[in-house]
N, C-alpha and C positions, 0 to 999 in steps of 0.2 A: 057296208057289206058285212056279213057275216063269215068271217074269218077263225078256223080252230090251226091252233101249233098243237103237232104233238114233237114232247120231248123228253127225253128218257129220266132227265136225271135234276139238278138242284137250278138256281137261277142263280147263283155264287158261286167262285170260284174257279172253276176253266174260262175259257174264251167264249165254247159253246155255249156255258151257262149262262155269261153275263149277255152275249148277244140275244139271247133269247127274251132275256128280261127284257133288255129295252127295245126288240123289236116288237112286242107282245105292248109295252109300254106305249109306243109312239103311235102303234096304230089303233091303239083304244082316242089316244090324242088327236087324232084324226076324225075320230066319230066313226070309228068300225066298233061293230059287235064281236070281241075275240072270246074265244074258248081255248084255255090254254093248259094241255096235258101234261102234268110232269111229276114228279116228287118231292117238290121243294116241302119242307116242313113246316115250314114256319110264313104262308103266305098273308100271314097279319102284318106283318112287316112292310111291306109294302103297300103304299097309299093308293096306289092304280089297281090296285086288284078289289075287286068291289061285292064279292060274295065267294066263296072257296068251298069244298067240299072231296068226297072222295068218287067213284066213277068202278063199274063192273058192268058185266055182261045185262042187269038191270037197269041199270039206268043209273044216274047221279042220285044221291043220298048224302043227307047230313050238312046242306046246304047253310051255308052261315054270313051273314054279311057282314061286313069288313067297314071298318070309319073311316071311307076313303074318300080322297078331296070329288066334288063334283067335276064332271068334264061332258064332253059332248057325245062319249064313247061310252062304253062298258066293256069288264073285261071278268070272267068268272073263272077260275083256277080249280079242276079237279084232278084228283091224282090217282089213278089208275091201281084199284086192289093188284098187285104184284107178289103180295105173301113177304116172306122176312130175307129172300134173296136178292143181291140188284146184281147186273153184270157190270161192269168198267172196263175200258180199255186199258186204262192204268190204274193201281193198286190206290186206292185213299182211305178215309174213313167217312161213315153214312151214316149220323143218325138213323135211328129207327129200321137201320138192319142189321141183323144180326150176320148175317153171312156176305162179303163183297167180291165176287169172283172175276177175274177178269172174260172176257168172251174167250179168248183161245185155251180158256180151264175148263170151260163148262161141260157138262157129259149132251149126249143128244137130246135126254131126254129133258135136262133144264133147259138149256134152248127152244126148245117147243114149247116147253110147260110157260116160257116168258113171251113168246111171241102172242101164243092160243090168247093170254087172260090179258094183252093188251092190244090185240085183236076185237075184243070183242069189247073192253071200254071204250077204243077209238069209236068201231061202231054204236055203238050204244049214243055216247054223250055228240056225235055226228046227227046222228038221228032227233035226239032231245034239241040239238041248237038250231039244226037246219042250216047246216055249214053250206057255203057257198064254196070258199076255197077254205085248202086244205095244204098245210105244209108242216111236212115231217123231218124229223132232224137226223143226220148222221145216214152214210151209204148204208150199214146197216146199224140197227136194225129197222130203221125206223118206217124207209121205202119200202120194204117187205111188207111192213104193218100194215103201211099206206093202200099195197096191194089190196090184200086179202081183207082188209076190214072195208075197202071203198070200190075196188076196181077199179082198171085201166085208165090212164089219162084224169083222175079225178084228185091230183095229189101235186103237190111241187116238193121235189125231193132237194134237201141243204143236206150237202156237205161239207166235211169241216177239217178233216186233215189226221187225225186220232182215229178216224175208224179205219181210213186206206193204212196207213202203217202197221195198227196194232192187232189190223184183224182181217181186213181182206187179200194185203198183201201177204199175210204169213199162211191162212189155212184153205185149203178148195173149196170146202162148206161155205165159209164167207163170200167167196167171191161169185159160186153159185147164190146166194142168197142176195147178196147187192144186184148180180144181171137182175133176177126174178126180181128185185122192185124200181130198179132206175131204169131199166129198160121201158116199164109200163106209166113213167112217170109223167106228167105234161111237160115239166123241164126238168133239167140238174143243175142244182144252182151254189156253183163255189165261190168262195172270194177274193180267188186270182186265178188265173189262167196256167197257173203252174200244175195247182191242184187239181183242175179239172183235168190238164192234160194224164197226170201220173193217175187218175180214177178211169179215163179212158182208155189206159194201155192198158188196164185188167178188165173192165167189161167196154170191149171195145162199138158195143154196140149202141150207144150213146154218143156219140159225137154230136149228132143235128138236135139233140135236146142241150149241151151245153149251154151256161148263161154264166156270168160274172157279174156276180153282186160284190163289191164291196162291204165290209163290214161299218161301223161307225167308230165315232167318238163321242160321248158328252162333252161336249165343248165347253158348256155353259159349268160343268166341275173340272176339266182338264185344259188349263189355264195359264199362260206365265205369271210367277208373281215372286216378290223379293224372296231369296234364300230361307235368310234368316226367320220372316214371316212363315215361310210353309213349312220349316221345323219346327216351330215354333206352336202353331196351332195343330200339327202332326201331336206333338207331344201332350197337349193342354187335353186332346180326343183320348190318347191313351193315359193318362190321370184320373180317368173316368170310366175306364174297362176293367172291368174286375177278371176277366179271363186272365187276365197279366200273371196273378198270383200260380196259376198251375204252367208257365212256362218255364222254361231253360234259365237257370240260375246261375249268374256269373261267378262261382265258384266251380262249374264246372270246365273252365278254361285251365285252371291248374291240374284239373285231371286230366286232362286232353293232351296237356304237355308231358305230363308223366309219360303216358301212354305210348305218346312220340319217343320219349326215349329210351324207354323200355322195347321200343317196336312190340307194342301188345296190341293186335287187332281186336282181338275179342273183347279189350276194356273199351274202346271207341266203339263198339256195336251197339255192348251193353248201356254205356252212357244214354244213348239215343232212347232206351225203355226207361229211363228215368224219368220224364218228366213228357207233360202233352205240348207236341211240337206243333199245334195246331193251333195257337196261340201267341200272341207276341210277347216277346222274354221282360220280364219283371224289371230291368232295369233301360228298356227301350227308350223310355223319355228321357230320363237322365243321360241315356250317351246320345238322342238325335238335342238337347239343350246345350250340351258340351259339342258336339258337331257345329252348331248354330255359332256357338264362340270364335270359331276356327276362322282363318285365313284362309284364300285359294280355293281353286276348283273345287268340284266332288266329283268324282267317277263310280255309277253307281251299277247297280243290278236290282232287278224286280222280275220275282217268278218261282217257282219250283228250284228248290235244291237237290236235283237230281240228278245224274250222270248224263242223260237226255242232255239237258239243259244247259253243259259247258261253262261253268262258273270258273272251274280251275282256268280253263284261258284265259278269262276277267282278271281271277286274282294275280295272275302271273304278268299279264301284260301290263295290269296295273302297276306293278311290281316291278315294271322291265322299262316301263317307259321312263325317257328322258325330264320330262317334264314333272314337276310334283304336282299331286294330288290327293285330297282325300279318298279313301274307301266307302262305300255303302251297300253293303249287301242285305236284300230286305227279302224275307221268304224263308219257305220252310220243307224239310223234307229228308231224305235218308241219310244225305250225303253228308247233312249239318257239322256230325262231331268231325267227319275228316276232311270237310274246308278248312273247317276252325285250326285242324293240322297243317295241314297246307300253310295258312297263315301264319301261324306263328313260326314253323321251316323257312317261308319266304324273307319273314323277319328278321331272324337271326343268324339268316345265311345260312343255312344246314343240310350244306349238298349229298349227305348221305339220309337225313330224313327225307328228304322229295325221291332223294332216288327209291327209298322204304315203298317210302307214297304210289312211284311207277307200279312196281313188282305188284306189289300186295293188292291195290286198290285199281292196277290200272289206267291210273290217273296218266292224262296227257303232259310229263312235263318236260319242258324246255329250258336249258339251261339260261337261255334271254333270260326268266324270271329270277335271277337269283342273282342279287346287287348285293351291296353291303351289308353288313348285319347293322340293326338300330339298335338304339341306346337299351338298356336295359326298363323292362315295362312299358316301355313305347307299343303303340300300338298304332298302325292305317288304316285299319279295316273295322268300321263298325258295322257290328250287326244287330237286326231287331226283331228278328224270330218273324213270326208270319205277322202283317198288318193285310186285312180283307180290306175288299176293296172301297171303303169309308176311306181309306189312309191313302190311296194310292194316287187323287191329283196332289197331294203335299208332297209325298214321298217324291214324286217323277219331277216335278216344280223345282226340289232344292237342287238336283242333280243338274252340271252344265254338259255330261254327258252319259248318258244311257248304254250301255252295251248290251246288245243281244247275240249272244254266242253259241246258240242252237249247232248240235250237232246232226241232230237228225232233223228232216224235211220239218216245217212248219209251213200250215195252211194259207196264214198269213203276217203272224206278228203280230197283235193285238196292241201289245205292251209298248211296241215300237210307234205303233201312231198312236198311244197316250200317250207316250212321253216327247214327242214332238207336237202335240198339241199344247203340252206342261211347258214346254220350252224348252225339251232338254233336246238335244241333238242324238239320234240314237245313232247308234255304229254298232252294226248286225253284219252277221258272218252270210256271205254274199252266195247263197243257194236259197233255192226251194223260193214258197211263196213271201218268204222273209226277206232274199235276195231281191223281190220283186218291191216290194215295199221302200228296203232302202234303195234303190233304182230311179224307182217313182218319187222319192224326196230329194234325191239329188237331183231330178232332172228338174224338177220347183223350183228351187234355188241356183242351178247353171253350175254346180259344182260337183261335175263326174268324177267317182270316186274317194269322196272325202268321208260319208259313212258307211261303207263297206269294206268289207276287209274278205280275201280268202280266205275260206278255208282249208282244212288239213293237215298234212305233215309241215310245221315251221308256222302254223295259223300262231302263235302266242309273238313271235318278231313283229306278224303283220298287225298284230290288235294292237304291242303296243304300239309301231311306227304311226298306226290310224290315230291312236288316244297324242300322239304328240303334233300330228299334223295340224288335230281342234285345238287343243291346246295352246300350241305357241299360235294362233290366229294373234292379231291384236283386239284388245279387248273388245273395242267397240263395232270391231267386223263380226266376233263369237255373236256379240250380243244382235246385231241387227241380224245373224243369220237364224239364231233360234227363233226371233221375230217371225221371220219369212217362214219357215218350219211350219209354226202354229197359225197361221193366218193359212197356210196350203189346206192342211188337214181341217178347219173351220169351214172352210169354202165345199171342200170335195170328201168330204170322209164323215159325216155327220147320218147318224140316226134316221134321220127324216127321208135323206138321199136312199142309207138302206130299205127301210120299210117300201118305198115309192120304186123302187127298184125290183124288191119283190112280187108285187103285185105286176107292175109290168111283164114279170118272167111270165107269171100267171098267164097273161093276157087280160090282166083287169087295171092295168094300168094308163 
């Protein structure tokens, strides 16, 4: 079939992104014809992508092919002239634009001015391919697009969790703009039933088009495999990144700590504009080789260091739980210089820097996190600045426990079913379509409530009571229960299932 995705934005790095790649991916593997709208920049990169080019109201231009492996599919990548502005739900940074505003900054008139010119690439490169089926990304904007570039019922609208939060639930324009394109959609297709329910209590007129698609795993990269092994080749990968040289330099640890006790906020801000945090830190390999050396668990994190994202409960619980542990905290983002506080407060016991912490930063913290002070330059907590997702079945593989400590709603967890495909047992804070995820893996292995933990007021007692429940498992129970984890997610959570699932929603399945 001839199948186009339009999607707003990169094939790396969010959820949305990476799902897109590999549903874009699997169904070229299939032997569909796909047409896939987005902005990734760099689609030489990818082997599945077999001619690339850019896309306007004229038609595709600048067509280039790609030395990509043969397959029984074809898949052509153009990217919709948009000008030097992109919107985001959340704030990042975007090659090749100069300006990244989020949707609820935008004036009306950029709003239009972005709908209009990918309106009319959608139609254009629909036209040039002779799209069969059609599915657009995100409630909006992308259903909207769907609209007005195709017309009614000729679209399957993906949602994904970032656009209900960040933009339809906050302004009336959004949610008037999601009715006007999910309303008209053939289905709405989220990937859990939690999502779909909280996008239905704002445009209520969507119920009988819901659909639940699960998302996938690469199974065949997210993996169990010895500890030691997947730091190990984690490490050997970053030896051979030159990005390393412009990250976060472990001298800036002794600033961090000044800073702490000076209580200087503005020097932990400033830190953060020193160096590109979008990169992993210069001495990553040498602390995941020295991790590698270690004894004992690892209790890890994989994701955005962002307030969103609930790391301080990690660190804290980590911190609080009975059981020892290593630290891993891998990711990148605002929050970095005052984890890095945090941490070193949790270290040294320094119940008036955390309480600093509360006031100033607002940080959630819990007296549970604050045990003894360590030895002097001791350290728990390693960190490696951001590793893209090349790094992340090693990364999720050494860990024997994953935490996912979302504060706010999540679509579905991503990271939670890689890292139980990896082996690692996630323990996620028990709402939203993340609640539903860990639910779904306990109910696999017959063990209700082992990785879920509540949330809210006293959430750092129950993460760490959760981290000491995995923990003191015996050994060989941990180990045959990660087993069962990654055989669940192998079976039921795979690429293949999502793509076939889509098309089902279609009614081409």
């Amino acid at each position: 079939m001839r199948i186009l995705l339009w999607h707003g934005w990169l094939l790396e790095g969010s959820g949305s992104n990476v799902a897109t790649a590999r549903v874009a991916e699997h169904l070229r593997a299939a032997g569909h014809d796909v047409l896939l709208l987005c902005q990734e920049r760099h689609p030489e990169r990818y082997p599945w992508i077999d001619a690339f080019g850019a896309v306007d109201e004229g038609g595709p231009s600048q067509l280039t092919d790609n030395a990509a492996a043969s397959s029984s599919g074809r898949c052509v990548l153009l990217r919709p002239r948009i000008g030097s502005m992109i919107p985001v739900f959340v704030i990042d940074r975007y090659e090749g634009f100069d300006r990244v505003r989020r949707f609820v900054d935008l004036s009306e008139d950029e709003l239009e001015s972005y709908l209009r010119t990918n309106v009319h690439a959608l139609r254009a490169a629909a036209a040039w391919h002779a799209t069969e089926i059609t599915f657009t990304g995100h409630a909006i904007p992308g259903a909207a697009i769907g609209r007005r570039a195709l017309g009614p019922k000729r679209y399957v609208a993906k949602i994904h969790g970032s656009d209900i939060e960040y933009a339809v639930r906050i302004q009336e324009r959004y949610r008037e703009l999601a009715r006007e394109g999910l309303e008209a959609a053939r289905a709405v297709v989220g990937p859990t039933a939690d999502v779909l329910a909280r996008c239905s209590a704002l445009v209520p007129g969507i119920q009988a088009l819901v659909r639940t698609v699960a998302p996938g795993v690469e199974v065949s990269a997210f993996r169990p495999r010895p500890r030691t092994e997947a730091l190990m080749e984690a490490a050997d990968l970053l030896d051979t990144d030159a990005d390393t040289a412009r990250g976060r330099p472990s001298s800036i640890d002794a600033e961090v700590e000044r800073a702490l006790d000076l209580r200087d906020a503005g020097a932990l801000d400033a830190l953060a504009e020193t160096y590109d945090q979008a990169v992993p830190e210069p001495d990553a390999a040498q602390r995941l080789r020295r991790l590698a050396g270690t004894r004992g668990p690892i209790v890890g994190y994989l994701g955005k260091l962002i307030p969103q994202k609930g790391v301080e409960l990690m660190l804290q619980g980590h911190r609080g739980a009975r059981h020892p542990a290593h630290g891993l905290v891998v990711g990148f983002g605002s929050n970095r210089e005052w984890l890095a506080a945090l941490a070193i407060a949790l270290e040294r016991g320094d119940a008036a820097g955390l309480e600093w912490l509360r006031e100033v930063r607002g940080m959630p913290i819990e007296e549970v996190g604050l045990g003894p002070p360590h030895d002097a330059g001791e350290r728990d907590v390693t960190f490696t600045g951001r590793l893209d997702h090349r790094y992340a079945p090693e990364a999720l593989a050494a860990m024997d426990v994953m935490v996912t400590p979302s504060i706010l709603p999540e679509a579905f967890g991503m990271v939670a079913a890689e890292g139980a495909a990896a082996g690692a047992l996630p323990l996620v804070a028990r709402h939203s379509g993340l609640g539903e995820v860990g639910a779904t893996l306990e109910a696999a292995i017959e063990r209700p409530g082992l990785l879920t933990f509540e949330p809210g007021p006293g959430a750092v007692a129950r993460l760490a009571a959760g981290l000491d429940r995995v923990l003191e498992l015996p050994p060989h129970e941990r180990a045959e229960l990660r087993r069962a984890v990654s055989a669940f997610v192998g079976r039921e959570w795979t690429w293949e299932r999502t793509a076939a699932g889509l098309l089902a929603a279609a009614g081409a399945g």
